[in-house]
C-alpha positions as CSV (number, residue, x, y, z in Angstrom):
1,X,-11.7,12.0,-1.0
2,X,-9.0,14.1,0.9
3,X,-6.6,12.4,2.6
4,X,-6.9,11.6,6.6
5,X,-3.5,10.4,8.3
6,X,-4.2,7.2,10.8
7,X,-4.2,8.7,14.2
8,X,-4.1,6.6,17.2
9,X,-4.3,2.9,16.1
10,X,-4.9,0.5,18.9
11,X,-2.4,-2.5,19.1
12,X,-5.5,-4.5,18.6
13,X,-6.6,-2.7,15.7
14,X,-3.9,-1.1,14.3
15,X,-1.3,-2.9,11.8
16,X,0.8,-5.9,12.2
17,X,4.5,-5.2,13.7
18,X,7.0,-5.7,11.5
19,X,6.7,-7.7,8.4
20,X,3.7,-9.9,7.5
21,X,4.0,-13.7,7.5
22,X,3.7,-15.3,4.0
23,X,0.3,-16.7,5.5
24,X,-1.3,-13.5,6.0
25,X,-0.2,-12.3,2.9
26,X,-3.0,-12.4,1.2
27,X,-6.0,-11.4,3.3
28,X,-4.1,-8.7,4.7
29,X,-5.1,-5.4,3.2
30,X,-8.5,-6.8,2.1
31,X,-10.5,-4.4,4.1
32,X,-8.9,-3.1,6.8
33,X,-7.0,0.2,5.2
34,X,-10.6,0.7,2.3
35,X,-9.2,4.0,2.0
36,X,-5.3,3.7,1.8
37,X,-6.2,0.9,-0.5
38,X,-8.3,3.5,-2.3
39,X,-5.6,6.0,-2.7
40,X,-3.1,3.4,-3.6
41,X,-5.5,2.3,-6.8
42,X,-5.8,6.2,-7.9
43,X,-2.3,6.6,-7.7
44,X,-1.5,3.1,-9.9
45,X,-4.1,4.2,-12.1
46,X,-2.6,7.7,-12.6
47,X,0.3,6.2,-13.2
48,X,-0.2,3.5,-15.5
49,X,-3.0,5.9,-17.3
50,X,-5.9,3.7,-17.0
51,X,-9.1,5.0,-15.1
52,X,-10.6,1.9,-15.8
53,X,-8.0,-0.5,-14.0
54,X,-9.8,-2.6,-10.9
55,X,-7.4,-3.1,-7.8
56,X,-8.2,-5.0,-4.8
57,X,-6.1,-6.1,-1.8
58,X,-5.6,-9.3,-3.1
59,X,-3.8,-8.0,-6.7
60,X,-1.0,-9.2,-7.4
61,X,1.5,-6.0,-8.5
62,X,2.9,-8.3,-10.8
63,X,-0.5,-9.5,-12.5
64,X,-1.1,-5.6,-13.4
65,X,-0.9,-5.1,-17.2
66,X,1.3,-2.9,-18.0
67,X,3.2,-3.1,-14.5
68,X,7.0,-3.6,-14.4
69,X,9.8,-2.6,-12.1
70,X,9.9,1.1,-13.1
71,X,6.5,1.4,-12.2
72,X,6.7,0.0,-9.0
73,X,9.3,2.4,-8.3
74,X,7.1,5.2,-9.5
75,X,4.7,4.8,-7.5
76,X,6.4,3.6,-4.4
77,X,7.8,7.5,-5.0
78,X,4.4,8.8,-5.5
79,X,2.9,7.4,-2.4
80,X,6.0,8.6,-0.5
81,X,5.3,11.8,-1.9
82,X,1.7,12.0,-1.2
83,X,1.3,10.3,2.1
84,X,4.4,11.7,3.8
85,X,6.0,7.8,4.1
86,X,10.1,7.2,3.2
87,X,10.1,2.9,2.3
88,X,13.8,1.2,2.3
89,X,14.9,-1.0,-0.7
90,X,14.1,-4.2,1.4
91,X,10.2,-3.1,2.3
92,X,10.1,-2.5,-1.3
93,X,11.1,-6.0,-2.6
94,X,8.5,-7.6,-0.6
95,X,5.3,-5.7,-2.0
96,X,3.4,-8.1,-3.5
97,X,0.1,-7.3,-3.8
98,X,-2.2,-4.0,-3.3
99,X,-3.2,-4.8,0.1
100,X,0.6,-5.3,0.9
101,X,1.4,-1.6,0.1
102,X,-1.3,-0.5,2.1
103,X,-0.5,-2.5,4.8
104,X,2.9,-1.0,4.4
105,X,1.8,2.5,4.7
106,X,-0.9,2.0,7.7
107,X,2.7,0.6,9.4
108,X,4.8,3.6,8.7
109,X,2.1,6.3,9.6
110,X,1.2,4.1,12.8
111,X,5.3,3.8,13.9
112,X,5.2,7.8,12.5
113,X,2.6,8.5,15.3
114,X,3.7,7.6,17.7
């Protein structure tokens, strides 16, 4: 599926300001960025070299086998690479699941657009 940059997000549909409350946390991707969240799976499973390797919204970065800090850095990198995004060192830290990074990129590309 190429990529398609999020053009034009409504402030009620487009992604939270800022960063997410701890509440939200966890339904937050689920869903509402299918096809960031897609292209964030393809790119973990590129890097971690394992087609097979299911990712939802709701995994934990930490619960992926074979994840570690070096491969969050990786592919923070790649997606930054791929999807035209620049992340500081304090958004990084507080990834903590799929649906967070995604969430994290609709942000950047919404703030980008406008």
């Amino acid at each position: 599926m190429p990529y398609r940059p999020i053009a034009a997000l409504s402030q009620a549909e487009g992604p939270p300001q800022g960063k997410l409350p701890d509440a939200a946390r966890a339904s937050a991707g689920a869903g509402r960025y299918p096809a960031l969240l897609t292209q964030v799976a393809g790119i973990m499973r590129g890097i971690l070299r394992d087609p097979d390797l299911a990712i939802e919204a709701a995994t934990a970065l930490d619960d992926i086998p074979g994840w570690d800090s070096m491969v969050l850095i990786t592919v923070v990198v790649e997606v930054e690479c791929r999807l035209d995004v620049m992340f500081e060192a304090t958004e990084i830290d507080s990834l903590r699941t799929a649906g967070d990074l995604a969430d994290a990129i609709a942000m950047k590309q919404a703030q980008r657009a406008v």
